[in-house]
Phi, psi and omega in degrees: 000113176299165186249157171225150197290103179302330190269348149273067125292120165290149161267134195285144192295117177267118207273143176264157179297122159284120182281315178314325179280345146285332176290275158346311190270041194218266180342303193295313207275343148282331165301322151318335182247340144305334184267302177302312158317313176272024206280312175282009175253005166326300180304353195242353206221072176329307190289329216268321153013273164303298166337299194280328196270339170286329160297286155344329158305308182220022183290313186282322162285006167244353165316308181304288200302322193268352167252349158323309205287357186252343183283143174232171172271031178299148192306116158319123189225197162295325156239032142316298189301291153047259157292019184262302212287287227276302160247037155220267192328326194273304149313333195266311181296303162342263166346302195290333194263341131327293203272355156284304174288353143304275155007292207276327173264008164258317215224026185036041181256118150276133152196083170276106189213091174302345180280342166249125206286129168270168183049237138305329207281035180256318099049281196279351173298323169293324203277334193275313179286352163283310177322312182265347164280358205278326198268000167275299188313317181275033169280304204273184175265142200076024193315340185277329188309311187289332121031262185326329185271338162317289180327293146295268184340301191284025156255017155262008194230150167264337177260031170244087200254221193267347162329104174090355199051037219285295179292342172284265197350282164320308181286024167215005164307263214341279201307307180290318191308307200291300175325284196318335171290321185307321193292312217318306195284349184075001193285346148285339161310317162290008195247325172301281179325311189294323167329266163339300169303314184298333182253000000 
């Protein structure tokens, strides 16, 4: 049996870590925990209001931007669904059935209903229905346009409630469709890189 040479072996190409975008989710997820933190001093409090109402504005479109930006639109396969299942669905029923029996020993409520999301936990339901709409939205054209037209639109219908977290998704599908073009088009990279010559 011949022997092989272990030092010509490549070592497989390893991605590197971007700090900005580690820098982003660290951010976007302390505006998360600051807004929910002053959330009971709102009613007594103007400047603290403001605070929440200025986080809340755009902390979850950009959770949204940034995960649009990692996702990709490859044709769907097995272990896309997969990973939908595994790492999101599977992580959200956890959570959620934790957060009933939290429920139930503070406030003696049984209620476990997965379709509707307690808390945050609205978050990975969306994230599961961008993930699986996604590789259908980049067939046509204008896909953020059509985002947008989602978006808007789907605050006429009153029977697109919180089922599923149906209606929250949808108003912020823009926001994930616009990450996914950014990575498409590269302009942060190039916005990064100019960045760098520049500093």
């Amino acid at each position: 049996v011949p022997m092989t040479d272990t030092s010509t072996v490549a070592a497989a190409p390893r991605t590197a870590r971007v700090p900005f975008w580690d820098n982003a989710r660290f951010v976007c997820v302390t505006l998360v925990v600051i807004g929910h933190g002053i959330q009971r001093l709102t009613a007594d409090s103007d400047p603290a209001l403001s605070i929440y109402l200025f986080i809340f504005a755009f902390h979850m479109p950009a959770f949204a931007i940034i995960s649009g930006y990692f996702s990709k639109s490859d044709p769907p396969n097995r272990q896309q669904l997969t990973k939908v299942i595994t790492d999101i669905l599977l992580p959200y029923l956890i959570m959620e059935f934790i957060w009933s029996v939290v429920k139930y020993l503070v406030e003696g409520k049984v209620d476990f209903n997965p379709t509707t999301a307690s808390w945050t936990l609205w978050f990975l339901l969306a994230l599961a229905i961008f993930r699986l709409i996604l590789p259908y939205l980049a067939l046509v054209r204008w896909p953020l346009l059509w985002a947008v037209v989602a978006s808007v639109g789907v605050g006429f219908y009153a029977n697109v409630d919180s089922t599923f977290s149906l209606a929250r998704a949808i108003a912020i599908l823009p926001f994930f469709v616009l990450g996914w073009k950014l990575r498409e088009a590269g302009i942060m990279d190039r916005w990064m890189s100019a960045g760098n010559v520049v500093w």
